[in-house]
Structures are given as C-alpha cells and as structure tokens.
matplotlib code that plots the C-alpha trace (Angstrom):
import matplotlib.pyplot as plt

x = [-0.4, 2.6, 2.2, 4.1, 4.7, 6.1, 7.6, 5.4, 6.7, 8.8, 6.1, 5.2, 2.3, 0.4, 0.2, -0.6, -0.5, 1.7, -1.0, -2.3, 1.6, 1.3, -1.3, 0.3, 3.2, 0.9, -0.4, 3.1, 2.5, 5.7, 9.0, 11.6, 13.7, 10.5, 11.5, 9.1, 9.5, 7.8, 5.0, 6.3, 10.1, 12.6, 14.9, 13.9, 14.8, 14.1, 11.2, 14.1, 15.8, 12.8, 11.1, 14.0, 12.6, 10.1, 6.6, 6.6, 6.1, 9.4, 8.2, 7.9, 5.2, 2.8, 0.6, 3.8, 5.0, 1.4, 1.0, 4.5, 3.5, 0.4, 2.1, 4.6, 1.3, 0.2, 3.3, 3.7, 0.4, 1.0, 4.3, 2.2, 0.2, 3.0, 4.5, 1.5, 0.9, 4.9, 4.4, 1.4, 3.4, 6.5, 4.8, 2.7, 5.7, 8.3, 6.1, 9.1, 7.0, 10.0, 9.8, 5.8, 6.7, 9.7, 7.2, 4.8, 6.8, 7.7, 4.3, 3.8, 6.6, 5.2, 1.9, 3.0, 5.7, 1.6, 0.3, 2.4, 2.2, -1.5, -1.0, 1.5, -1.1, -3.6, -1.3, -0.2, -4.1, -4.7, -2.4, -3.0, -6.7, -5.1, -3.2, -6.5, -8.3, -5.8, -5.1, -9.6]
y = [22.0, 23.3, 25.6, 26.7, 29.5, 29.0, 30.7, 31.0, 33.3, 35.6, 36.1, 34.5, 32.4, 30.3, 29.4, 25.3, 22.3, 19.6, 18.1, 21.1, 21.2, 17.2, 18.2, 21.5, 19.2, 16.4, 18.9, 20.3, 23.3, 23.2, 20.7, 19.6, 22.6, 24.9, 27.6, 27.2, 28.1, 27.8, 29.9, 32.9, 31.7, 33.8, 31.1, 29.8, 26.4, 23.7, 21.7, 18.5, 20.3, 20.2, 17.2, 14.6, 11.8, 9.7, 10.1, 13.9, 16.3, 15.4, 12.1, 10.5, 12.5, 10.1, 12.4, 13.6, 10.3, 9.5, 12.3, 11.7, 8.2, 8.9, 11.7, 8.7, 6.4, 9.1, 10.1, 6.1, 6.3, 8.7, 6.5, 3.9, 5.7, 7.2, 4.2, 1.9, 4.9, 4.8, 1.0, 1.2, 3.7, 2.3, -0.9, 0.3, 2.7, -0.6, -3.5, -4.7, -7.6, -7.7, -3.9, -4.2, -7.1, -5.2, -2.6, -4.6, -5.9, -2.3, -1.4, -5.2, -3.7, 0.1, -1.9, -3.9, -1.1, 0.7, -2.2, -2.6, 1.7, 1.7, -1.2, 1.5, 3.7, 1.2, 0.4, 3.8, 5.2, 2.3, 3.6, 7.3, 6.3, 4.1, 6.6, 9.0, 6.6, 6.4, 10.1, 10.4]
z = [16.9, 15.4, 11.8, 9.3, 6.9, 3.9, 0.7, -2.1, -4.9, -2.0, -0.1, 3.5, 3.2, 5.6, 9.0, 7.8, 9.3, 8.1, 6.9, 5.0, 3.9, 2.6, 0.9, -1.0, -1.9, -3.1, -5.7, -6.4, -4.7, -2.6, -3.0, -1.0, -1.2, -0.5, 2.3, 5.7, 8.9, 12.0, 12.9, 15.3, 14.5, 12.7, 10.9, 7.1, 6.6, 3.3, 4.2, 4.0, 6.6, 9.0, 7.4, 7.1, 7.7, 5.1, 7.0, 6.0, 3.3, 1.5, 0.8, -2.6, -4.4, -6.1, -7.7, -9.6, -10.7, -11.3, -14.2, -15.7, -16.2, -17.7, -20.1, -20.9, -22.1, -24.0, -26.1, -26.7, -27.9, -30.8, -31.1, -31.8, -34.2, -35.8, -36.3, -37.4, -40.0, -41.1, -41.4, -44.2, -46.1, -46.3, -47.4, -49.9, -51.6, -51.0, -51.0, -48.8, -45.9, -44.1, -42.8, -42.3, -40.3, -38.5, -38.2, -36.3, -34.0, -32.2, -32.4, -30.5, -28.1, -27.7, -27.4, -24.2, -22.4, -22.6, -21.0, -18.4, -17.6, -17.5, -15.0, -13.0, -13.2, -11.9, -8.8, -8.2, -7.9, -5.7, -3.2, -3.5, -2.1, 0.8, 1.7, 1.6, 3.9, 6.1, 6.6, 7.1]

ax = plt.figure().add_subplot(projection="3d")
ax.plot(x, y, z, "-o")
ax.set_aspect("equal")
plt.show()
C-alpha cells in the first residue's frame, strides 16, 4: 500500500494512507493544494497533481459545504429576528400597515430560503453516511 507524507505547517508529516489522507481533507485538515509526496520519494507535489481524478482526496469536500450551509441557516436566522424585531418597531413608531406587511413578507422569504437549507443540510448528511458505509 502506497503512503504519503505530507506538509503540515513546514514540517513532514505522515506516512498515511489515502484513506487516512480522505479523511484529513474531510476534516479540513489538508486541501487541494496541500504538499505530499510519496513515502521514500524525494519530489513534493499538490495533492491535485497526484490526485487528479474525482475518486480521491481532491474531491468535493462535503463536510465543508456542510458547515458553510449551516453557518448560512444561522445568520438568516438572526436576519429573521432582526428583521421581525425592525418590523414591530417601525410599526409601532409609524403605525404605517403597509411596511409591517412589506416587513412580513421577507421574513415569509428568509423563512422559506431556511427551509429549503435545512433540507440541503438534510440531503447532504444523508450522503456523508453513505459514503461512510461504503468506505466500512
């Protein structure tokens, strides 16, 4: 089984596996453009270099897209919030209905663009544990 070194911080680490190298890049550990190179070789090279194809390491990253869409759900959360909040105050200062009811209709908006992220979320989850099954 072939292993790898590769550069974390300027220093040589490793041997892995690939899969122990899926997994660092999984958790963000190592990117595309990380440094490796073959254990008992003497050339650095990207992980893209050796890893061109989609079925390693350089692969979409799940986990990351999986965490940026769950910090996007919770900033349009406070949105939301924010926004609900703004809507009661401008009607009580204005007593304008025509800006509550503009005012409910982007929270109706933020409301469902949440809705259909948590449902990313749900989808994306579901295949991160395929994937884990089929690597066991």
């Amino acid at each position: 089984m072939i292993r790898y070194h590769y550069d974390e911080n300027g220093q040589a680490t490793g041997p892995v596996t690939v899969q122990e190298l899926r997994s660092l890049y999984d958790n963000g550990k190592v990117h595309p453009h990380t440094m490796i190179m073959e254990a008992g070789g003497s050339s650095w090279q990207t992980m893209e270099q050796v890893f061109p194809d989609s079925h390693t390491p350089s692969m979409c990253n799940p986990h990351r897209l999986f965490v940026f869409i769950s910090r996007l759900v919770n900033v349009l959360y406070a949105c939301i919030l924010l926004g609900a909040i703004g809507c009661i105050y401008i009607q009580s200062k204005t007593n304008d209905m025509q800006a509550l009811l503009f005012g409910g209709a982007i929270i109706l908006l933020l409301l469902t663009a949440v809705a259909i992220l948590r449902f990313l979320l749900f989808a994306i989850d579901w295949m991160r544990e395929q994937a884990r099954r089929i690597r066991q």
